[in-house]
C-alpha positions as a Markdown table, in Angstrom:
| # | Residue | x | y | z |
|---|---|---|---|---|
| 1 | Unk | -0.5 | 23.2 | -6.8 |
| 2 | Unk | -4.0 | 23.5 | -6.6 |
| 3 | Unk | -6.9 | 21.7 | -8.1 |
| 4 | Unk | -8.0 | 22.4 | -11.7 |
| 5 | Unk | -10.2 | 25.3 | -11.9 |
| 6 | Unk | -13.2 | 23.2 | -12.6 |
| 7 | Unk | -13.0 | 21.7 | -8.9 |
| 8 | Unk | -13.2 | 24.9 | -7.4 |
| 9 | Unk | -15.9 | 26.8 | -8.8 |
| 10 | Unk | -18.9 | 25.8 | -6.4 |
| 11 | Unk | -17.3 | 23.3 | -4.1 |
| 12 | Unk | -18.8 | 20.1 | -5.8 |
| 13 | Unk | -17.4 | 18.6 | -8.4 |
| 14 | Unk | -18.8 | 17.7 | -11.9 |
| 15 | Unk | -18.4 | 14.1 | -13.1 |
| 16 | Unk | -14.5 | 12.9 | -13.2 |
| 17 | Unk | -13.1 | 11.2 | -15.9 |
| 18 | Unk | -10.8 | 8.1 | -16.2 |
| 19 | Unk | -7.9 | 7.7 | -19.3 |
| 20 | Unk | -6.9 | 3.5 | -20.0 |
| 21 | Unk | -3.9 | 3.5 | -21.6 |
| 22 | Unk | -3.6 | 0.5 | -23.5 |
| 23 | Unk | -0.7 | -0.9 | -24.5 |
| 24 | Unk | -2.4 | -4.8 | -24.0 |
| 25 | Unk | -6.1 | -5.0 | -24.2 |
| 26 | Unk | -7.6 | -5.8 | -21.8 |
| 27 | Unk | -11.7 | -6.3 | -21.5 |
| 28 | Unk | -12.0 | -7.2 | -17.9 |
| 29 | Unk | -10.1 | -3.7 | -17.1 |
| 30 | Unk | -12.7 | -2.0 | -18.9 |
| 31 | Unk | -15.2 | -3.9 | -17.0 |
| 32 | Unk | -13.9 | -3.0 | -13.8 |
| 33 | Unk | -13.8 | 0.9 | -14.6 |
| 34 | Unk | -17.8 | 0.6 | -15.9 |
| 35 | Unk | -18.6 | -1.0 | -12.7 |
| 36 | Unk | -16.8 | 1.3 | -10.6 |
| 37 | Unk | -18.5 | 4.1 | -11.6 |
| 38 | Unk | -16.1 | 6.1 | -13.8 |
| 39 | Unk | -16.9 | 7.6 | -17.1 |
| 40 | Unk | -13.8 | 6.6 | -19.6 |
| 41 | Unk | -11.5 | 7.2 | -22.2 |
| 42 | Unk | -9.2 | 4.9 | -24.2 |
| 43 | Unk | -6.3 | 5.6 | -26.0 |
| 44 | Unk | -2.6 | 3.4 | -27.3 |
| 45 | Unk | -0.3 | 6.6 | -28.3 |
| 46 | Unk | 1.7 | 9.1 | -26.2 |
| 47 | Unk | 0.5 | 11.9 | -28.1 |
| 48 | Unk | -3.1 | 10.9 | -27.4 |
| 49 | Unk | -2.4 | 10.5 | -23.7 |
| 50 | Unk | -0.8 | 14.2 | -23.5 |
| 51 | Unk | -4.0 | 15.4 | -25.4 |
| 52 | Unk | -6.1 | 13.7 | -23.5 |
| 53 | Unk | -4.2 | 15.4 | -20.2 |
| 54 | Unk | -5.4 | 18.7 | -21.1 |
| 55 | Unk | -9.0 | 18.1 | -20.3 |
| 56 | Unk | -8.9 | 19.0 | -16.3 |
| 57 | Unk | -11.7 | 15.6 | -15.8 |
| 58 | Unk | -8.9 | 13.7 | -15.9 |
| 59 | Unk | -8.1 | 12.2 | -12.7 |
| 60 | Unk | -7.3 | 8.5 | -12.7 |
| 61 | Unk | -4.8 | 7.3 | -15.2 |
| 62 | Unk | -4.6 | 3.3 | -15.6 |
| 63 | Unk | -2.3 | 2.0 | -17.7 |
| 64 | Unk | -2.7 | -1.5 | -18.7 |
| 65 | Unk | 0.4 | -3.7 | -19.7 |
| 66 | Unk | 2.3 | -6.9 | -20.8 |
| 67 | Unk | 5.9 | -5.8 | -19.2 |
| 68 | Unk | 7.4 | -2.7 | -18.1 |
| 69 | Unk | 7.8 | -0.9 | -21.3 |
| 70 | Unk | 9.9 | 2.5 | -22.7 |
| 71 | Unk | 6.4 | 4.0 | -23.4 |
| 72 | Unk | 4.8 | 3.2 | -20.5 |
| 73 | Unk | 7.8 | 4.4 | -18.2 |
| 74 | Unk | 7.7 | 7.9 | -21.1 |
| 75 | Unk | 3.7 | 8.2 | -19.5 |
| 76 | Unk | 4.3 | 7.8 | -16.1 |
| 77 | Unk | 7.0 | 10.5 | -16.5 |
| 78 | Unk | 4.9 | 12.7 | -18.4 |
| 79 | Unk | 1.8 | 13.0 | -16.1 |
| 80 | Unk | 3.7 | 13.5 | -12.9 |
| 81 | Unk | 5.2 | 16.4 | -14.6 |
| 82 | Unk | 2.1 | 17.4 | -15.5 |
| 83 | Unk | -0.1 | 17.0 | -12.6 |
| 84 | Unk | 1.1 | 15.5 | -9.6 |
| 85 | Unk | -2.5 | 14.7 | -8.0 |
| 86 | Unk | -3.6 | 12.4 | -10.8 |
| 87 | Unk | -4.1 | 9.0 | -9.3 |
| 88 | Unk | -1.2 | 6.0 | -11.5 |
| 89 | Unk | -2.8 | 2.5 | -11.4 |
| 90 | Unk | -0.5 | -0.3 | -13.2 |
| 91 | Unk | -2.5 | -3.3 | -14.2 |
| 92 | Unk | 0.3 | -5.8 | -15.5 |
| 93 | Unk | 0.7 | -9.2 | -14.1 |
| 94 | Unk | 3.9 | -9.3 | -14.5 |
| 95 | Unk | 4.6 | -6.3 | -12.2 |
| 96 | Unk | 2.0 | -7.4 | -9.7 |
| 97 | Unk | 3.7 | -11.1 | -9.4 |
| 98 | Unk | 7.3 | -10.0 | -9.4 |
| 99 | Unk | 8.8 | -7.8 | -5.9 |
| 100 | Unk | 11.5 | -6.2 | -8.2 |
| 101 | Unk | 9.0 | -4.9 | -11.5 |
| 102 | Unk | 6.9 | -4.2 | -8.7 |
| 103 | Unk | 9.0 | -1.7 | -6.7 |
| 104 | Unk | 10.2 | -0.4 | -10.4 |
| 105 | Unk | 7.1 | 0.6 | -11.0 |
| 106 | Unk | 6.3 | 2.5 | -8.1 |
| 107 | Unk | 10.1 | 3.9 | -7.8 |
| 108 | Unk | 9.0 | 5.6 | -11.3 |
| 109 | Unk | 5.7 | 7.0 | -9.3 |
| 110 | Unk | 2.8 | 5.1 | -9.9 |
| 111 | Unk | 0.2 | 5.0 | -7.0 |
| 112 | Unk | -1.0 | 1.3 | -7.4 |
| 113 | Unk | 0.1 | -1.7 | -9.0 |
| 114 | Unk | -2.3 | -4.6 | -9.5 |
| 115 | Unk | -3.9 | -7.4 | -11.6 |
| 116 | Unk | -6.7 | -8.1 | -9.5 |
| 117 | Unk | -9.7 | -6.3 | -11.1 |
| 118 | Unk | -11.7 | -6.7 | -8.0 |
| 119 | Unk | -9.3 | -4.7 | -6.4 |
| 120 | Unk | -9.3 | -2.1 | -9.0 |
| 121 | Unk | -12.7 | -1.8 | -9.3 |
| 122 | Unk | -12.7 | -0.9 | -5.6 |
| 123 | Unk | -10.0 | 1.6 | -5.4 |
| 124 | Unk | -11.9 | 3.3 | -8.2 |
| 125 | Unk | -14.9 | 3.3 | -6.8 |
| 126 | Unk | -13.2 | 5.0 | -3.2 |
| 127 | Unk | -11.3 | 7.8 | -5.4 |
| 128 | Unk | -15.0 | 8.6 | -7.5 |
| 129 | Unk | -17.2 | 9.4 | -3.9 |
| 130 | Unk | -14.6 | 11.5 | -2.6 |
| 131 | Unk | -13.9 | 13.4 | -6.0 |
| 132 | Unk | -17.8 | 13.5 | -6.3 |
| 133 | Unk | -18.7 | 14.9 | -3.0 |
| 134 | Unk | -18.6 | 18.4 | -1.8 |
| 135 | Unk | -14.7 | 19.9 | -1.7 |
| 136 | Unk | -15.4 | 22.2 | 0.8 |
| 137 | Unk | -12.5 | 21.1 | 3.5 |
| 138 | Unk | -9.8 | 23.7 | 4.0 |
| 139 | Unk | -6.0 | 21.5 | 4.0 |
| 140 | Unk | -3.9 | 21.2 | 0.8 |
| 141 | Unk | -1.9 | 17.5 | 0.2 |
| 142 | Unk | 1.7 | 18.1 | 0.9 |
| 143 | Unk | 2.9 | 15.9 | -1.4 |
| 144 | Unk | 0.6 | 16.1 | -4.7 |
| 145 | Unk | -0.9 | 19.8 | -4.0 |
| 146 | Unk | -4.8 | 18.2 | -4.1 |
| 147 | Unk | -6.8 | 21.0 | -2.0 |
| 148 | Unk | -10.3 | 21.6 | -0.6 |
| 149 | Unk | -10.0 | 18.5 | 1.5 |
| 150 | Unk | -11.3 | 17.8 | 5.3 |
| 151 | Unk | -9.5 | 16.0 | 7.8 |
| 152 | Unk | -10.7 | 12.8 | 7.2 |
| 153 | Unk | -10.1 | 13.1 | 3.4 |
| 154 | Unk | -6.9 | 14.4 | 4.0 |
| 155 | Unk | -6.3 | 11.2 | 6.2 |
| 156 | Unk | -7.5 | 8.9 | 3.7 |
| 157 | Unk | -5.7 | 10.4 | 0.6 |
| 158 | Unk | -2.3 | 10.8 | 2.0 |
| 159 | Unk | -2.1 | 6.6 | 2.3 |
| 160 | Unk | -4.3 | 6.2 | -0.9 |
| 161 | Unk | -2.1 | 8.1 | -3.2 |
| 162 | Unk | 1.2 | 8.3 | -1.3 |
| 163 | Unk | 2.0 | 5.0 | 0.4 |
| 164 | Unk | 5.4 | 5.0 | -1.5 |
| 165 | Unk | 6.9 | 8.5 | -0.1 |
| 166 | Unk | 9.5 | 8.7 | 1.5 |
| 167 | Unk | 9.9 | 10.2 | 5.4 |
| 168 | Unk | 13.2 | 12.0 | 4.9 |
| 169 | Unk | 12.2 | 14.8 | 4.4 |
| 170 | Unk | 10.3 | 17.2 | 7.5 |
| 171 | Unk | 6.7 | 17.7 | 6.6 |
| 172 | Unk | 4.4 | 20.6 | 7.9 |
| 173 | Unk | 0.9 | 18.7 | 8.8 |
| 174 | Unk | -1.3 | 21.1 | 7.1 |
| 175 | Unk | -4.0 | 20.4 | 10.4 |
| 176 | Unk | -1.8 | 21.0 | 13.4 |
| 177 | Unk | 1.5 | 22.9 | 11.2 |
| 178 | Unk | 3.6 | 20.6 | 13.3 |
| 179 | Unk | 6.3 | 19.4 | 11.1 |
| 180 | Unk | 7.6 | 15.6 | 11.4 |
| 181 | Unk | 10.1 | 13.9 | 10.1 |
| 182 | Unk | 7.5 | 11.1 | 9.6 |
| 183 | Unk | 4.2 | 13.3 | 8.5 |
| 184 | Unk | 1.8 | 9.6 | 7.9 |
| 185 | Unk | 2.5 | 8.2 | 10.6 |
| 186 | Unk | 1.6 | 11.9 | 12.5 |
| 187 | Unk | -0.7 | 12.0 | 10.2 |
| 188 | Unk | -2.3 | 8.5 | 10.5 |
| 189 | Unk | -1.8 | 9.0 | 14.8 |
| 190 | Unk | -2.6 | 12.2 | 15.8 |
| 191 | Unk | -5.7 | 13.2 | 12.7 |
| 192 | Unk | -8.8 | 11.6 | 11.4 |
| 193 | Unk | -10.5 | 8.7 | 13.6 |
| 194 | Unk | -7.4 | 7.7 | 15.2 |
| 195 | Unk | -7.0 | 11.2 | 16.5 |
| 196 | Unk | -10.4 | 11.8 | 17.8 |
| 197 | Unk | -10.5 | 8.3 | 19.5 |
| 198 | Unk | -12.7 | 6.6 | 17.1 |
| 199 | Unk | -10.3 | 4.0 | 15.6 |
| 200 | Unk | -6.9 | 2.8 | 17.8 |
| 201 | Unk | -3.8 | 4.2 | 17.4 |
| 202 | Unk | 0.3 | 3.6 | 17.4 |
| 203 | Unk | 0.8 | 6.3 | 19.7 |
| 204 | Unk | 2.6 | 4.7 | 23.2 |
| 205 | Unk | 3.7 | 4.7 | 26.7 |
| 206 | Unk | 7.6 | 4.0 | 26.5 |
| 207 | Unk | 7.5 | 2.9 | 29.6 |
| 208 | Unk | 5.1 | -0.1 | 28.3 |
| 209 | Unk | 5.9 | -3.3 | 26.8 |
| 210 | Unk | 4.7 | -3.5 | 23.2 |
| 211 | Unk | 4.1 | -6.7 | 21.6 |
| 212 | Unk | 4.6 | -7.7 | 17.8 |
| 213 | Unk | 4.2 | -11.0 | 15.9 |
| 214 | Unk | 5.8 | -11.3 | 12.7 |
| 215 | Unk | 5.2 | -14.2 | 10.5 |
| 216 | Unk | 7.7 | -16.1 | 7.4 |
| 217 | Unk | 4.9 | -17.7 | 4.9 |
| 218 | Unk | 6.0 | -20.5 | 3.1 |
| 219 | Unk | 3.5 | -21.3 | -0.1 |
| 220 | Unk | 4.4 | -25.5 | -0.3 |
| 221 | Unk | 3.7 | -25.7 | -4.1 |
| 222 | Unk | 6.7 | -23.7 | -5.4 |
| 223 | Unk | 8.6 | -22.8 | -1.9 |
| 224 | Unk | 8.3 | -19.1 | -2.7 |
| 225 | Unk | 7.6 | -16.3 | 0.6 |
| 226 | Unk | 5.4 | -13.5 | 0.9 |
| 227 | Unk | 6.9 | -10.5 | 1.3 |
| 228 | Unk | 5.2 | -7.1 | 1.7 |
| 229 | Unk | 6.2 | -3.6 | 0.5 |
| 230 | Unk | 6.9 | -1.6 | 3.3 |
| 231 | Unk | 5.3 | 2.1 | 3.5 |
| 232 | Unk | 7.4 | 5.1 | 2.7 |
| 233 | Unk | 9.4 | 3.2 | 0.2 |
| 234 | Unk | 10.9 | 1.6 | 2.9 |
| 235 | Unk | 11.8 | -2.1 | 0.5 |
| 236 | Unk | 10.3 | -5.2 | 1.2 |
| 237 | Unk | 9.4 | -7.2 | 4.9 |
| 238 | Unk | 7.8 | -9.6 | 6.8 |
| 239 | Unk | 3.9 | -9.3 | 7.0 |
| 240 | Unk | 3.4 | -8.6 | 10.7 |
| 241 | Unk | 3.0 | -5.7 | 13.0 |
| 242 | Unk | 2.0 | -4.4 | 16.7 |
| 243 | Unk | -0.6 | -6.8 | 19.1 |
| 244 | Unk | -3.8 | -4.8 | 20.1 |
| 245 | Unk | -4.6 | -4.4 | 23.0 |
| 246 | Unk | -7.0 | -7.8 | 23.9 |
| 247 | Unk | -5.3 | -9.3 | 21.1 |
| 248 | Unk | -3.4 | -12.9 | 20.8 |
| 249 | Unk | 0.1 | -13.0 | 19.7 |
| 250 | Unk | -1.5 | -15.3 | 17.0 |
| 251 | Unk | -4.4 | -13.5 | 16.8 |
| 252 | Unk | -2.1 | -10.6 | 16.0 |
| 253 | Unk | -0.4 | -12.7 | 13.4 |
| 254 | Unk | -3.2 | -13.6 | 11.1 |
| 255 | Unk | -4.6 | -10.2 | 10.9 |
| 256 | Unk | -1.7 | -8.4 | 10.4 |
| 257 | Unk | -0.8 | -10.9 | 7.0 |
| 258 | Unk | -4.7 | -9.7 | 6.0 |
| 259 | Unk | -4.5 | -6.3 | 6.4 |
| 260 | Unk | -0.4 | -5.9 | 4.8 |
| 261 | Unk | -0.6 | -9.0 | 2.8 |
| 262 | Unk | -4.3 | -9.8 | 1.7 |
| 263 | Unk | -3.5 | -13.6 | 2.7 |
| 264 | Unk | -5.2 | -15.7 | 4.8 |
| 265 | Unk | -3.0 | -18.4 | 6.6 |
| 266 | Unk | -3.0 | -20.5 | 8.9 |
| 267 | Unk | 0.0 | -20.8 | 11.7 |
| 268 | Unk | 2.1 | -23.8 | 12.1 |
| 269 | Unk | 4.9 | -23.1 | 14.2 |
| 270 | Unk | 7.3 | -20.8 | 16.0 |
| 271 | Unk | 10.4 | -19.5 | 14.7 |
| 272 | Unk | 12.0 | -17.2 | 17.2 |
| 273 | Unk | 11.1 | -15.1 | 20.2 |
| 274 | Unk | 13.1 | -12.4 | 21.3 |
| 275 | Unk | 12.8 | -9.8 | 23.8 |
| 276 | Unk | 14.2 | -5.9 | 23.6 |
| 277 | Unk | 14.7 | -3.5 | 26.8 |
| 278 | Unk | 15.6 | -0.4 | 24.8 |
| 279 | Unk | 15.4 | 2.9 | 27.3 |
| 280 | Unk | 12.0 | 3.8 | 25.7 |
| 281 | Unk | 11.1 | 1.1 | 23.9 |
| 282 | Unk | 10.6 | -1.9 | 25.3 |
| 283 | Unk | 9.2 | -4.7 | 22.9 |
| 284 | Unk | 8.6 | -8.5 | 22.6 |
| 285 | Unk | 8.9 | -10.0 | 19.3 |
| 286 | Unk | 7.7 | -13.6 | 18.3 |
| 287 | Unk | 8.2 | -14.7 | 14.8 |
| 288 | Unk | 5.6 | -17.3 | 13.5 |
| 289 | Unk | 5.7 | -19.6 | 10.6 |
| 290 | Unk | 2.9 | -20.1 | 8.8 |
| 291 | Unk | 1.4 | -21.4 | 5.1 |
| 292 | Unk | -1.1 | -19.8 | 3.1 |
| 293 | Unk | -5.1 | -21.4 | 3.3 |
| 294 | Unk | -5.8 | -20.9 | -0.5 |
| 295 | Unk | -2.7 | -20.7 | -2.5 |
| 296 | Unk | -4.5 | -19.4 | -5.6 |
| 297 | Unk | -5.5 | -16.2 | -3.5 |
| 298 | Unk | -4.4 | -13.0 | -4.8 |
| 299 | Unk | -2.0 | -10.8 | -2.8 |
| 300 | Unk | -3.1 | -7.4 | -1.8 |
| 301 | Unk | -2.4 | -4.3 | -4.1 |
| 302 | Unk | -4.8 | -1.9 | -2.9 |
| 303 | Unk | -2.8 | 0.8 | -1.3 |
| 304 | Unk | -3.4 | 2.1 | 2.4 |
| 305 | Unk | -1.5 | 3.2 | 5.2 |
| 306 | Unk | -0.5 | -0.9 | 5.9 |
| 307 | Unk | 1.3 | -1.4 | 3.0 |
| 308 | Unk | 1.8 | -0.6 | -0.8 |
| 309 | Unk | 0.9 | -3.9 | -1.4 |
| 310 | Unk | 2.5 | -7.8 | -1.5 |
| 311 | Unk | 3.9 | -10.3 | -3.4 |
| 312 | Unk | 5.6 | -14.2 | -3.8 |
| 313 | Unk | 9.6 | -14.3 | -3.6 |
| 314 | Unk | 11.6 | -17.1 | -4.8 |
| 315 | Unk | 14.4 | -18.0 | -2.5 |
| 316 | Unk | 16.7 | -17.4 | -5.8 |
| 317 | Unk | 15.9 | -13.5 | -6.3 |
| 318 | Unk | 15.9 | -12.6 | -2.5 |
| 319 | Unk | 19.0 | -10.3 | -4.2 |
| 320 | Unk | 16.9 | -8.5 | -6.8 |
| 321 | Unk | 15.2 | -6.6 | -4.5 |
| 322 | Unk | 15.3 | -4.1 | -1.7 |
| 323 | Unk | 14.6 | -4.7 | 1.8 |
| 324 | Unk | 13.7 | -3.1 | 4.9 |
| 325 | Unk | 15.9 | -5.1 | 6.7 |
| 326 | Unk | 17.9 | -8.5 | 5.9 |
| 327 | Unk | 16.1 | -10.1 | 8.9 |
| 328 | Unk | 13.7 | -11.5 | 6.2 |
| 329 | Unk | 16.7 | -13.5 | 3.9 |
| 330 | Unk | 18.1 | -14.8 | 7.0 |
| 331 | Unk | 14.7 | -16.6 | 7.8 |
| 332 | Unk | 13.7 | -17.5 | 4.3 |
| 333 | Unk | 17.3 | -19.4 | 4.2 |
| 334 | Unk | 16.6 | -21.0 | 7.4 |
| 335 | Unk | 13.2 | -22.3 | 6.3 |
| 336 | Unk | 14.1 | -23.2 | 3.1 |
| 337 | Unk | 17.5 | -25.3 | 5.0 |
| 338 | Unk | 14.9 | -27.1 | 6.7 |
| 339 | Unk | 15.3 | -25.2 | 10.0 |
| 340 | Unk | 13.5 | -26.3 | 13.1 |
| 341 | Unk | 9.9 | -24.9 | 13.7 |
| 342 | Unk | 9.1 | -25.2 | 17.5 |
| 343 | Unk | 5.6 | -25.9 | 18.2 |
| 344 | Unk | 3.2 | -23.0 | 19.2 |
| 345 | Unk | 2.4 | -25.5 | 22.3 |
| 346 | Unk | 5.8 | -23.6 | 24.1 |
| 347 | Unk | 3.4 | -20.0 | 23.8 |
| 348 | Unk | 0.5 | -20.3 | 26.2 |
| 349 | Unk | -1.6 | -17.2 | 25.3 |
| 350 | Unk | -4.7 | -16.0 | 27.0 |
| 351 | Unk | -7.4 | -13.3 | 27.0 |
């Protein structure tokens, strides 16, 4: 698929346009599409959405939202059958406080769910400087068709719009035509800042030890966990991912629950250490525990290559949802059976 006509006709495109769907209204939604930049429309019926549609300025499509709803699951249908590239937002609290409504939603294929209007107000404001500069790159999206893109736009869209799919199926990167099984990750690696040594990257030595720190948060005034959803509709997980180089094991810990989570906590304790001599792959795991420092802080729901986004799970619905791995419902158990919590004075880190 390519881009409507109007986006190709001198390279630089005219000013995009934004539908809300209402099904609640919602004032501080609107608020956060004036301040973001976006010109928009507003319309409560199907059959004004599929009108709307035909105008090619379309290109965001947020559809605000009590509960998941017949209609709104009928519009999220309708414009991915229509145009693939157009970005989904969700605003619905709901959806954005429960792991199971959540992944619903973006099963169905939405790009973004959320209820913080800071947060849409931001993504908005990303997605309006790249549609308003100049399209002149030569790669196509893989996934949604969206041409005219550079490398680095290409490298920031395929996160952006596409945290959610899957890496089953072998992908031809449309900037080296090498095809991977797992085409973001390639993508995120091997492209863009990462690629040209400007930003670090995943890429390793399997003959080195690689270092991870994983972390169960507890929030103490309900006992709920955060859990994260996984890239490449992968289920839910532990916040937590690889140490930098020059980074802590702690260190590691609180900025990896930032950057997957949007939670800053603080770290009380260790769970579990383990160490894994896989030919190739070589890796030391510790698992922290830790509580959040502001409980009323949002999670994150802006997508990126990180995560889709996060959320708070009660110890009863661990079953509703799905999961990476079950490593996360054995620890959540554990904690919530009062396990012990070692000290972090038995881990003596330094730089």
């Amino acid at each position: 698929q390519q881009l409507p006509e109007m986006f190709n006709e001198d390279k630089k495109c005219p000013p995009p346009q934004l539908l809300i769907f209402e099904e609640l209204e919602s004032e501080g939604v609107r608020v956060a599409v004036t301040r973001s930049g976006f010109d928009s429309i507003r319309c409560s019926s199907l059959k004004e959405a599929k009108n709307h549609l035909k105008n090619p300025k379309i290109r965001v499509i947020i559809l605000v939202c009590k509960s998941k709803s017949s209609k709104g699951v009928s519009l999220v249908s309708v414009v991915r059958k229509f145009d693939p590239s157009i970005f989904l937002c969700i605003c619905c609290e709901s959806a954005s406080f429960d792991p199971k409504n959540r992944l619903q939603w973006f099963d169905e294929g939405v790009n973004m769910v959320s209820n913080c209007l800071q947060s849409i107000s931001h993504i908005l404001s990303v997605i309006l400087q790249t549609l308003t500069t100049h399209l002149d790159g030569q790669f196509q999206c893989p996934y949604c068709g969206l041409s005219s893109l550079s490398e680095d736009q290409l490298w920031a869209h395929c996160p952006m719009y596409h945290v959610n799919h899957t890496n089953e199926i072998k992908v031809k990167c449309p900037i080296c035509r090498k095809r991977s099984p797992r085409f973001q990750v390639h993508l995120h690696n091997n492209h863009g800042p990462p690629g040209r040594g400007e930003a670090p990257n995943e890429n390793h030595d399997p003959d080195v030890i690689r270092a991870f720190a994983i972390v169960v948060v507890r929030r103490q005034s309900d006992g709920r966990f955060l859990v994260v959803q996984e890239f490449a509709n992968c289920g839910y997980w532990f916040p937590g991912g690889r140490v930098d180089p020059g980074e802590t094991l702690t260190g590691a810990a609180l900025r990896e629950t930032v950057e997957e989570a949007g939670i800053n906590i603080s770290i009380k304790g260790i769970l579990h250490m383990d160490y894994i001599a896989e030919k190739g792959n070589v890796r030391l795991r510790v698992i922290f525990f830790g509580v959040p420092l502001d409980e009323s802080q949002s999670p994150k729901s802006i997508p990126d290559f990180e995560s889709a986004g996060a959320s708070w799970i009660h110890i009863d619905n661990l079953s509703d949802v799905r999961w990476r791995s079950k490593e996360p419902i054995k620890w959540f158990k554990y904690i919530s059976e009062n396990g012990q919590i070692h000290p972090l004075s038995i881990l003596s880190e330094r730089k």
